[in-house]
Backbone as a ProteinNet text record, in pm:
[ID]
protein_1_A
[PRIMARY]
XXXXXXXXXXXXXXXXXXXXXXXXXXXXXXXXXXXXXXXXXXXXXXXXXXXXXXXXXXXXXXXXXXXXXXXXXXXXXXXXXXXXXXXXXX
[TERTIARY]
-4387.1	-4411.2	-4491.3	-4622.2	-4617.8	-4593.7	-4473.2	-4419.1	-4338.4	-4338.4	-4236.4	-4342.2	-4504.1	-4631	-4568.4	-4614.4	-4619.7	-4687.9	-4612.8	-4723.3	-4855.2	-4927.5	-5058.8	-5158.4	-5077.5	-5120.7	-5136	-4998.8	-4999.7	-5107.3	-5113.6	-5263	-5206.1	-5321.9	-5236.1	-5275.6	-5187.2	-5198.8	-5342.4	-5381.1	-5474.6	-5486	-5669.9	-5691.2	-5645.1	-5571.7	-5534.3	-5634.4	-5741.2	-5859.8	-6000	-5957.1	-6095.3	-6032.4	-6117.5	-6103.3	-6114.4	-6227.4	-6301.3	-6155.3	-6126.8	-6001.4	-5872.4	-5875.9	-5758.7	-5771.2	-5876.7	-5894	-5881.9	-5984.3	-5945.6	-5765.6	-5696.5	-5559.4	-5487.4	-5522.8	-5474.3	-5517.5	-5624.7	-5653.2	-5582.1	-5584.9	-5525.9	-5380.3	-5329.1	-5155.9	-5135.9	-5259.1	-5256.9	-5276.6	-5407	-5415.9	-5308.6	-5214.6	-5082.3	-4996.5	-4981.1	-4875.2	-4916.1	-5049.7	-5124.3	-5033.5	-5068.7	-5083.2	-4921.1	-4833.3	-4716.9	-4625.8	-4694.8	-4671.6	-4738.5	-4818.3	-4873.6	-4812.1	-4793.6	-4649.2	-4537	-4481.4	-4377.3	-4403.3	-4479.8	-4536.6	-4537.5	-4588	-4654.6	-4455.4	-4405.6	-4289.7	-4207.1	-4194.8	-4133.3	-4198.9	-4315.8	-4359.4	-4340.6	-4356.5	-4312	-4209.9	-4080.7	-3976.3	-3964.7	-3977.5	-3995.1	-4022.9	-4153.3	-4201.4	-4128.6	-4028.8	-3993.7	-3842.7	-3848.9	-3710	-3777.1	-3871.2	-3919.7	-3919.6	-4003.2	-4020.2	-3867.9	-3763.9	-3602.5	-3560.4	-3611.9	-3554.5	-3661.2	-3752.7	-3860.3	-3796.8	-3737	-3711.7	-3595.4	-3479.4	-3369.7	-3375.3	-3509	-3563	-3632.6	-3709.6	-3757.2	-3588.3	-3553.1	-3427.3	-3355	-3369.7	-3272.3	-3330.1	-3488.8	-3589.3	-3569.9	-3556.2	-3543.9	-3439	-3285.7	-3203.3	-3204.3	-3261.1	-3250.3	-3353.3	-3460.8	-3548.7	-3474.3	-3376.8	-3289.9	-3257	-3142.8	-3046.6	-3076.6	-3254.6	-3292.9	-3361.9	-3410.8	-3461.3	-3303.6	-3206	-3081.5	-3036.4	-3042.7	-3016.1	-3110.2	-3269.1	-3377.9	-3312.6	-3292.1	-3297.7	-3173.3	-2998.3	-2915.2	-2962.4	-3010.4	-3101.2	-3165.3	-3248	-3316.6	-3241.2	-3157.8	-3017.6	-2985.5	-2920.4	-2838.6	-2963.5	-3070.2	-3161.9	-3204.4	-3171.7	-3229.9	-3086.9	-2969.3	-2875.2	-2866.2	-2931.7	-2854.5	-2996.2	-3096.7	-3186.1	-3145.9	-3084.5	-3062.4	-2938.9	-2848.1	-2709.6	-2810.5	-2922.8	-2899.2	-3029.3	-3076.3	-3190.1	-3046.2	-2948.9	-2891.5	-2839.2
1426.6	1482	1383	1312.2	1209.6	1102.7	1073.5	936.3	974.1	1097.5	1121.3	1097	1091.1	1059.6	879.9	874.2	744.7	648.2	483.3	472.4	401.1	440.6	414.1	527.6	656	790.7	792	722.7	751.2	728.6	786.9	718.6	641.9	508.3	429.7	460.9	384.1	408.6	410	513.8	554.6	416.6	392.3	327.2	392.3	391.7	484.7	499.2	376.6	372.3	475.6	491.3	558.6	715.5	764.1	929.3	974	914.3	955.3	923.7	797	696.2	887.2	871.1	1010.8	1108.8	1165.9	1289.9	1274.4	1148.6	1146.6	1137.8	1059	1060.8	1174.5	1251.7	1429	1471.2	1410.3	1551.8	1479.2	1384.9	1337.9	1357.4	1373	1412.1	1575.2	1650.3	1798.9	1815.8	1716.8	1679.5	1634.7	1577.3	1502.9	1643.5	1706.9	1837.7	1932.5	1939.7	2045	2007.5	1851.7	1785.9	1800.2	1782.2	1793.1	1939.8	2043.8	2196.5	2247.5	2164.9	2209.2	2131.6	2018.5	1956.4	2000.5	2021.1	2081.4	2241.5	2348.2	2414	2396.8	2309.1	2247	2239.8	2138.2	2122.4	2230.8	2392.1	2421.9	2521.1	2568.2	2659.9	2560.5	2460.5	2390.1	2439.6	2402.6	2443.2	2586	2662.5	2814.9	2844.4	2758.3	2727.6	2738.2	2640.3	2576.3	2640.1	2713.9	2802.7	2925.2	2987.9	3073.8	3027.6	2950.5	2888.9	2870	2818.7	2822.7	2964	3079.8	3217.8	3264.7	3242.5	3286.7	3233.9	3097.3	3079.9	3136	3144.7	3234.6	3340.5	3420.1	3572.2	3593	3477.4	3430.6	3418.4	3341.7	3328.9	3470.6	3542.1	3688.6	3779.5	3761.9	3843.7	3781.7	3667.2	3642.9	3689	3664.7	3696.3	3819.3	3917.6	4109.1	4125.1	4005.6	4088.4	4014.1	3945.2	3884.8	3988	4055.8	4161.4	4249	4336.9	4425.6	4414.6	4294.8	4278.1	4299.7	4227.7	4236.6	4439.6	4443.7	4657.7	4710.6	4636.8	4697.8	4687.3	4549.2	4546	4587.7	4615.3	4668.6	4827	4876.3	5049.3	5072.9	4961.5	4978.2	4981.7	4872.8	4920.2	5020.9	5071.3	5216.4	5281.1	5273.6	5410.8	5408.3	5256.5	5248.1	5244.6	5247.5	5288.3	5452.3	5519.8	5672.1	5720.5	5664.1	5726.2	5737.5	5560.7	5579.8	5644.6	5722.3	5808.1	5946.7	6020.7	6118.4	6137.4	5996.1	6036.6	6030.5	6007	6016.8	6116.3
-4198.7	-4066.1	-3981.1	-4054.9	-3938.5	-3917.3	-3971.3	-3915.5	-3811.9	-3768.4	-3628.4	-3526	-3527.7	-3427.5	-3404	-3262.8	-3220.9	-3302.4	-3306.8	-3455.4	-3406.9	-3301.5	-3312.6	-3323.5	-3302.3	-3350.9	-3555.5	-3588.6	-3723.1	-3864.3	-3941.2	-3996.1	-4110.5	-4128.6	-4197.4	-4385	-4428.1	-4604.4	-4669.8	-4727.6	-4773.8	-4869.3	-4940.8	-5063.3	-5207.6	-5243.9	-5347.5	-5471.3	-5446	-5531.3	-5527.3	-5369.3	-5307.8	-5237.4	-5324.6	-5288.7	-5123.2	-5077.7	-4928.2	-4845.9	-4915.9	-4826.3	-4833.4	-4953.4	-4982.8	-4862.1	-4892.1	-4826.4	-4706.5	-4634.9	-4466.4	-4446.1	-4508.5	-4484.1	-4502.6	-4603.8	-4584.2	-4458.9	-4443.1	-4294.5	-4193.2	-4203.2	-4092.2	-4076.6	-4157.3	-4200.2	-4146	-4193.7	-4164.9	-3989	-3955.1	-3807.9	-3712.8	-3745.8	-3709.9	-3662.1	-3822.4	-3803.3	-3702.1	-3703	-3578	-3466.3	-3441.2	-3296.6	-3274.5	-3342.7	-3304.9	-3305.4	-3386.7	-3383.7	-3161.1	-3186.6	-3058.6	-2900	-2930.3	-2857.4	-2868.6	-2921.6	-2949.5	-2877.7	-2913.8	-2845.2	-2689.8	-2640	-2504	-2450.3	-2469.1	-2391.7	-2407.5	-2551.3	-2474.8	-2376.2	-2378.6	-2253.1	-2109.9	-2118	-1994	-1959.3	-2036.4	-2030.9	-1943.6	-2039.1	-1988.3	-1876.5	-1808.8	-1702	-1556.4	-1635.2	-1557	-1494.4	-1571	-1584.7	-1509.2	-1538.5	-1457.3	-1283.6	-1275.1	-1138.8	-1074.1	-1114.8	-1091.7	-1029.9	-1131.1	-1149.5	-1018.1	-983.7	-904.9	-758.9	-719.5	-666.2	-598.3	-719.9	-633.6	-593.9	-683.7	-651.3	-455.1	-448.9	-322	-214.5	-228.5	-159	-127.6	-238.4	-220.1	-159.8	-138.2	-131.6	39.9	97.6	168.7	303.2	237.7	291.7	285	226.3	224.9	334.3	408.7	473.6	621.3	657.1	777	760.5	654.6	691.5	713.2	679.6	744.4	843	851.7	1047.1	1151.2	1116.7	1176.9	1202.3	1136.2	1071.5	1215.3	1172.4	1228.2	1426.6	1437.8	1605.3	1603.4	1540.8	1608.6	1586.6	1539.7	1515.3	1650.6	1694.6	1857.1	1939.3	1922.1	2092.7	2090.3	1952.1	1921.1	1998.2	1995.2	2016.4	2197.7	2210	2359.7	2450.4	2400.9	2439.3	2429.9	2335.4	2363.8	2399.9	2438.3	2556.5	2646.8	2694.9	2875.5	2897.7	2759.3	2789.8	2838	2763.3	2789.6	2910.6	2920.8	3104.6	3216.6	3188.3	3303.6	3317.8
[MASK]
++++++++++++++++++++++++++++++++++++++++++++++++++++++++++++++++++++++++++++++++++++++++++

């Protein structure tokens, strides 16, 4: 798993003589898998993100054109009404 880390991220070959040498290279191997569970993580909520913001947008657009077509509704509704006033003052 971490030889898929960039290799100046990667940790290099343990002393196989020296224990301390061991153990830091386990954690660091376990540290690696974090870092890339959590990247991996990271791009796809981006993703998602980003797909939302897309879906938000056409929602905006529709949300848009429904409030033209009821301003349009709204002022031909006023003629209709200011037309059958001045039918029945006369």
């Amino acid at each position: 798993m971490h030889m898929m880390l960039d290799p100046h991220l990667r940790p290099i070959s343990p002393d196989l003589n020296n224990e301390e040498s061991k153990r830091i290279f386990d954690e660091h191997k376990q540290l690696a898998q974090e870092y890339l569970k959590i990247q991996t993580e990271l791009a796809y909520l981006s993703k998602h993100k980003s797909e939302l913001e897309a879906e938000m947008d056409d929602e905006e657009l529709r949300q848009k054109r429904e409030i033209i077509q009821l301003e349009n509704e709204k002022d031909s509704l006023i003629k209709l009404y200011c037309t059958l006033k001045n039918q029945l003052s006369r």
